[in-house]
C-alpha positions in Angstrom: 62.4 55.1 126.4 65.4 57.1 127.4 68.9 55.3 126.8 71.5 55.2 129.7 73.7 57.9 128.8 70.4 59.9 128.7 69.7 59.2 131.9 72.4 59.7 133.8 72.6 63.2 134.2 69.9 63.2 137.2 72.3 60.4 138.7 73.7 61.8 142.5 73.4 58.1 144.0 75.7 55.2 142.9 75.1 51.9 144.7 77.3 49.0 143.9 77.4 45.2 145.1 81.0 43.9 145.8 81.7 40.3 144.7 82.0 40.3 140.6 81.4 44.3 140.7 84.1 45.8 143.3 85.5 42.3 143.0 86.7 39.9 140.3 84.6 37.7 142.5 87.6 35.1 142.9 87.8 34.0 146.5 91.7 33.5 147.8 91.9 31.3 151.2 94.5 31.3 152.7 95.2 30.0 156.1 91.5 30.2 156.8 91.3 33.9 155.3 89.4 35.0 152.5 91.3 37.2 150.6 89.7 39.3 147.8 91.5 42.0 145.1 90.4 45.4 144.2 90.9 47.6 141.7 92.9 50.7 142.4 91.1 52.6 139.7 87.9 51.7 141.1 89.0 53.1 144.0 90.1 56.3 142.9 86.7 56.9 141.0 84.7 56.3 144.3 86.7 58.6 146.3 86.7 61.4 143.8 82.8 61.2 143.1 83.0 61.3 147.1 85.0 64.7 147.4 82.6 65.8 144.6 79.3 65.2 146.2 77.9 62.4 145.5 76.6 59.7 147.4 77.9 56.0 147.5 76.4 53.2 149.3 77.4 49.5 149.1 74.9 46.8 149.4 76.5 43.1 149.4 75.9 40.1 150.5 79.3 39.2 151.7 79.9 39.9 155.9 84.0 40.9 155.0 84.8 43.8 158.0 88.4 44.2 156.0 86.1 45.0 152.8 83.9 47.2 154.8 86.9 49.1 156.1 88.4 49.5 153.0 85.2 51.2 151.1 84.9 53.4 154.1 88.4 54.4 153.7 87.6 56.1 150.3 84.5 57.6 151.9 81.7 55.9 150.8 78.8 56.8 153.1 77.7 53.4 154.5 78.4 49.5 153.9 75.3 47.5 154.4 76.8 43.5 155.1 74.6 40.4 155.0 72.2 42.1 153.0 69.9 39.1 152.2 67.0 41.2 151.0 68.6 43.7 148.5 65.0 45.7 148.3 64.3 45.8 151.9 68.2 47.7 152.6 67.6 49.9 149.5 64.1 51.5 150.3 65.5 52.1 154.1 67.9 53.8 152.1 65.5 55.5 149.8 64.0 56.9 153.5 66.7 57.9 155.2 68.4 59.5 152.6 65.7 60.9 150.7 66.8 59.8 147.2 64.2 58.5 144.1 64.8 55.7 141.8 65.2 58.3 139.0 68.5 59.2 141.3 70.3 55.8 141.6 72.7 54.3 139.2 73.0 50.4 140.6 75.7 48.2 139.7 75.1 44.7 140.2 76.8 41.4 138.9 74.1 38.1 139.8 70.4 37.2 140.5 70.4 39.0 143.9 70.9 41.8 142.4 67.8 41.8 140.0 65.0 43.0 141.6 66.5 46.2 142.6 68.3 46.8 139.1 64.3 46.8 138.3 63.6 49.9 140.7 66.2 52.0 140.1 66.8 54.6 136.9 70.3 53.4 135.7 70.6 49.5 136.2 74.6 48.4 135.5 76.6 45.7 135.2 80.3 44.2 134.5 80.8 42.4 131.5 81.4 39.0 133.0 77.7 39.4 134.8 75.3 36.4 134.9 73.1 36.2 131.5 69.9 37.6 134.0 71.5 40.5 134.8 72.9 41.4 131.6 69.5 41.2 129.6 67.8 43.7 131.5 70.3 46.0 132.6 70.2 49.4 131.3 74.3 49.5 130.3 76.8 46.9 130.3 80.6 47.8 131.1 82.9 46.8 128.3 85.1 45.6 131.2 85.3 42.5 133.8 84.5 42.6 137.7 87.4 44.1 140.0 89.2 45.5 137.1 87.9 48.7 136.7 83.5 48.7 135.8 82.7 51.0 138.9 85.5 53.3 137.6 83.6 53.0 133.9 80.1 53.9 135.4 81.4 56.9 137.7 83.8 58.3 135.0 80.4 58.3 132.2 78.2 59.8 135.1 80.9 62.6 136.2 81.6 63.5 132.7 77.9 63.8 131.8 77.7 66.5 134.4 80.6 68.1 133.8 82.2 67.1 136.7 84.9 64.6 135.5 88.6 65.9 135.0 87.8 69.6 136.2 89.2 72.5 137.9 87.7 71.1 140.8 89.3 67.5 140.2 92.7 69.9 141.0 91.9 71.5 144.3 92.1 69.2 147.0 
């Protein structure tokens, strides 16, 4: 069996959850607002694996428009809310996009994740991830939700390829 970092050369696809992965997962209210943090490093990391060609796609739960707007800010491709059935959103993925398993790297944090970390080729997840998800994930970050995993699992992908910290990181 191949390890992660083995795999991750034939990654172009990175799919990520948002609460406990893009999120510490710690809910703020505030005058009947939710407010949730992000990290800015993960944030840099999505939109540079964005300028360099690879696809991003967010499938969460959560129904926040203000997180939506914020991951299609840095260019991710499409923000699938509500997502009740993680498998059903990723295959109609799968078709319109034309990507295999092989392709994906997932990063997921809790139980409704699980069943598509089992499809894909690179299954992640934060350090802080429920005991499920960490025993059969593929790699687990070294570092907590919303400070800084999704930046860990593009930075390893991009280097791998050669396309981390390049000319081509300069030219924009």
């Amino acid at each position: 069996m191949k390890s992660y970092k083995e795999k991750l050369p034939q990654i172009n696809t990175f799919i990520f959850d948002v609460d406990g992965v893009l999120t510490t997962g710690e809910v703020i209210l505030t005058d009947g607002k939710v407010i949730r943090t992000m990290h800015s490093k993960d944030g840099y990391a999505i939109q540079y694996a964005v300028k360099m060609g690879y696809r991003i796609l967010i499938i969460t739960g959560g129904n926040s428009v203000d997180v939506k707007d914020r991951l299609i800010g840095l260019g991710i491709e499409e923000v699938f809310l509500g997502s009740h059935d993680k498998v059903s959103v990723y295959n109609q993925c799968k078709a319109k996009y034309g990507f295999s398993n092989d392709e994906v790297l997932y990063m997921g944090d809790d139980i409704p994740d699980y069943k598509v970390m089992q499809l894909v080729g690179v299954s992640a997840c934060p350090q802080d991830s429920a005991v499920e998800i960490k025993s059969m994930c593929d790699y687990q970050s070294p570092i907590f939700g919303g400070k800084g995993c999704v930046r860990d699992v593009i930075e390893q992908t991009l280097r791998s390829q050669d396309n981390w910290f390049t000319d081509k990181a300069f030219a924009w």
